[in-house]
C-alpha positions as CSV (number, residue, x, y, z in Angstrom):
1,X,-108.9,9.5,37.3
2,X,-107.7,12.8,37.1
3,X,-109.4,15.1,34.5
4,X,-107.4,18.1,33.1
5,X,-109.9,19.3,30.4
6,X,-113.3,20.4,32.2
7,X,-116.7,21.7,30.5
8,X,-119.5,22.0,32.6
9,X,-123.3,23.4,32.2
10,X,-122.3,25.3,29.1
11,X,-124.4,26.3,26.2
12,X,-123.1,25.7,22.8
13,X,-125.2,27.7,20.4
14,X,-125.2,28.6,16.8
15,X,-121.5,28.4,16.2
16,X,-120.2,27.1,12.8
17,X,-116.7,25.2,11.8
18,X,-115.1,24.6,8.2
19,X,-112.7,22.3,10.1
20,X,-112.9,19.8,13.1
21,X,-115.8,20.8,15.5
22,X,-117.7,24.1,15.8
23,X,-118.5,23.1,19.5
24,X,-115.6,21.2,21.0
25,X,-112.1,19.5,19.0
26,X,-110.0,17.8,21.8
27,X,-107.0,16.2,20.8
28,X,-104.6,14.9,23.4
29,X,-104.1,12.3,25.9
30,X,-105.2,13.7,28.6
31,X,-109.0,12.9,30.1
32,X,-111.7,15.2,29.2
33,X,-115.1,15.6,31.1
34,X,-118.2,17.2,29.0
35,X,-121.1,17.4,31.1
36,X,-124.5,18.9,31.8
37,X,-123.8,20.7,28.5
38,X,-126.3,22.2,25.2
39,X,-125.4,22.0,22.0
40,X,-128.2,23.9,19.7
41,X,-128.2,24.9,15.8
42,X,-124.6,24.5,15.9
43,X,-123.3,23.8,11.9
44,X,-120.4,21.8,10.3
45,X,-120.1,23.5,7.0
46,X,-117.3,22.5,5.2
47,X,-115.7,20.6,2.4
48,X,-113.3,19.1,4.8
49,X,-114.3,15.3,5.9
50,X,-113.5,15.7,9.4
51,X,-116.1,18.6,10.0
52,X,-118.4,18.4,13.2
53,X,-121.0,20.5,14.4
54,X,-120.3,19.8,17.9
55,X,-117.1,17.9,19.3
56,X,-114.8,16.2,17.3
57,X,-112.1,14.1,20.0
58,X,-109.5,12.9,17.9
59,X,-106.5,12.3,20.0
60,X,-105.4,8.7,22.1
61,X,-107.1,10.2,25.3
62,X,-110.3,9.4,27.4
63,X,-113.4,11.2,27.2
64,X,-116.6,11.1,29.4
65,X,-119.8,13.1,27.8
66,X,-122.9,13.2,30.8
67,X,-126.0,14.5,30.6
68,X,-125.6,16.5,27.1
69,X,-128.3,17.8,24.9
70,X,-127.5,17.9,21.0
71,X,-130.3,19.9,19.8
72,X,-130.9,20.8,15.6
73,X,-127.0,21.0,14.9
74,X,-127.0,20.3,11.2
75,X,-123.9,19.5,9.5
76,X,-123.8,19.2,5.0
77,X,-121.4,19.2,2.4
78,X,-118.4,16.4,3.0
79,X,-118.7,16.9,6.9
80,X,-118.5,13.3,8.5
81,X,-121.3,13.9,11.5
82,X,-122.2,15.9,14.4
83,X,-120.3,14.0,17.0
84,X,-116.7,12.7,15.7
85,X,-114.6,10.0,17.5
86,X,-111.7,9.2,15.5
87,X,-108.8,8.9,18.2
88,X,-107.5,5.9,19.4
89,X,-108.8,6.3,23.0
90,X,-112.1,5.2,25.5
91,X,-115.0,7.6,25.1
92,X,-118.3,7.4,27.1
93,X,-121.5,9.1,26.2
94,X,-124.6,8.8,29.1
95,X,-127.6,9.8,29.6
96,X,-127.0,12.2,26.6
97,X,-130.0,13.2,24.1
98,X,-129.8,13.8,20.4
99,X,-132.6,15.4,19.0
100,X,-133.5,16.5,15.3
101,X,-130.0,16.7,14.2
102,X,-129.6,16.6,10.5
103,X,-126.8,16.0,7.9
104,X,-127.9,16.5,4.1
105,X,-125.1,16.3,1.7
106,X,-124.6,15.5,-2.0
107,X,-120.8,14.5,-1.1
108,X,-119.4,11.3,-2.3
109,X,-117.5,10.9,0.8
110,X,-117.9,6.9,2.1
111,X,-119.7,7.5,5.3
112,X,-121.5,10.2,7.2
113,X,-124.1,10.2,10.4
114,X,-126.4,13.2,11.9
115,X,-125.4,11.5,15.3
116,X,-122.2,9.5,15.8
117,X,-119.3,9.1,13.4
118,X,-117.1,6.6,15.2
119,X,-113.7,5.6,13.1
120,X,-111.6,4.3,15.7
121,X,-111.1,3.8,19.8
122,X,-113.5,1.9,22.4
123,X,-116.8,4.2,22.5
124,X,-119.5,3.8,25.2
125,X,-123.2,5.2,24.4
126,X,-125.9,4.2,27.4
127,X,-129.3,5.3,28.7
128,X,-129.6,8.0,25.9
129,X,-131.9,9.4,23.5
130,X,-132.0,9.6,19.5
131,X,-134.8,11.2,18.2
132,X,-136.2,12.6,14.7
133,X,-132.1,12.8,13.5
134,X,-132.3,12.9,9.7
135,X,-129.4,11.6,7.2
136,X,-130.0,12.2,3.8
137,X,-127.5,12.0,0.8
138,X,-127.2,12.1,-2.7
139,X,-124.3,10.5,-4.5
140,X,-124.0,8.7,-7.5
141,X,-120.1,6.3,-6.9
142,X,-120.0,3.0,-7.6
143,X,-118.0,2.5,-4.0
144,X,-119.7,1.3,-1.2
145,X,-121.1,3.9,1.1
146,X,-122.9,4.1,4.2
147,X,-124.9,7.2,6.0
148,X,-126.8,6.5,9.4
149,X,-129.3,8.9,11.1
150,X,-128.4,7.8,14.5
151,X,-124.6,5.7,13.6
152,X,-122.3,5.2,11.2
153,X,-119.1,3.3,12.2
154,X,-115.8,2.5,10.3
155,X,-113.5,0.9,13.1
156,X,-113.0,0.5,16.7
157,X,-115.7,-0.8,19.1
158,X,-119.1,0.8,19.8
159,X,-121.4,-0.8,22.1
160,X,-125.2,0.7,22.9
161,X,-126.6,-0.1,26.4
162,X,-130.2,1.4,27.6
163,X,-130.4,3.4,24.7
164,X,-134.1,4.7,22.8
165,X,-133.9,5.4,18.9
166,X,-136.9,6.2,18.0
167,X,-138.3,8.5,14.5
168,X,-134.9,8.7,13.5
169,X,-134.7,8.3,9.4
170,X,-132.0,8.0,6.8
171,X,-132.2,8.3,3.1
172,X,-130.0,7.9,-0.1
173,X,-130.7,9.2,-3.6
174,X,-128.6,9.0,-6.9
175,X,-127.0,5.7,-8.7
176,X,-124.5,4.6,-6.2
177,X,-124.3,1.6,-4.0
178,X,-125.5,3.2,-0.2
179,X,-126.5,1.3,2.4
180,X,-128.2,3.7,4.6
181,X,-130.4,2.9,8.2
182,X,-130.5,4.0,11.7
183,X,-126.8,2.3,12.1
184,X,-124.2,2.2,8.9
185,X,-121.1,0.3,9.2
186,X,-118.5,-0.1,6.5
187,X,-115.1,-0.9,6.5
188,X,-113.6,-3.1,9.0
């Protein structure tokens, strides 16, 4: 495999985004390699629902993530989560740990996730770490929703291999019909 897109032992720290992600937005076909990286008190501030706080891939390409830290990036309003997968490609996430990462939002978006937001492609999370990631949302539509402190999936394939959740906690207020947890999945 041949990687054109290289970030290595970088610090990502207290950068913000109205759009895509305030870390890292790869889209393209061609493979990408995130490793040994930090991403700390980075924010996804925005009204727009593809809004990350760190990397948002969302083209047909690969992506490997190794050895990452996602530490207190916070994301609010109708941003979808702190990591984004919506492209149609194969991403891998290992020995990566997410730590007290928050999304609060009164948005009446359908989904949103202080960890993961996968909509589409084959995604790969092993021998990682999800800890004290908070979810919290107030909305009030009669649509189904779902919010996830750790997951929240609306297509492809995600599988979980080796992987600790622990104190992770998600939480929905107001009259509508939520369905929150450490994972969320709606939609197909």
């Amino acid at each position: 495999l041949t990687v054109s897109n290289i970030v290595r032992t970088c610090l990502f720290e207290e950068n913000s985004a109205n759009w895509y992600g305030a870390g890292i937005r790869m889209s393209s076909t061609t493979p990408t390699l995130v490793e040994g990286c930090r991403f700390y008190r980075n924010a996804g501030l925005s009204e727009a629902y593809r809004c990350s706080s760190t990397i948002t891939f969302n083209g047909a390409g690969r992506g490997w993530v190794g050895d990452c830290r996602f530490e207190e990036n916070r994301v609010r309003v109708n941003c979808h989560g702190n990591v984004i997968i919506e492209g149609n490609g194969t991403f891998v996430f290992a020995r990566c740990a997410f730590l007290r990462n928050t999304l609060v939002s009164n948005s009446d978006r359908t989904y949103h996730s202080a960890g993961l937001m996968v909509m589409n492609g084959n995604t790969l999370i092993r021998d990682s770490l999800f800890e004290a990631n908070l979810c919290s949302v107030d909305q009030s539509s009669t649509e189904a929703r779902a919010w996830g402190s750790v997951y929240c999936g609306t297509g492809g394939n995600t599988t979980f291999l080796n992987t600790t959740f622990r104190n992770n906690s998600a939480a929905a207020t107001g009259t509508g019909n939520a369905f929150c947890g450490t994972f969320a999945s709606i939609g197909t």
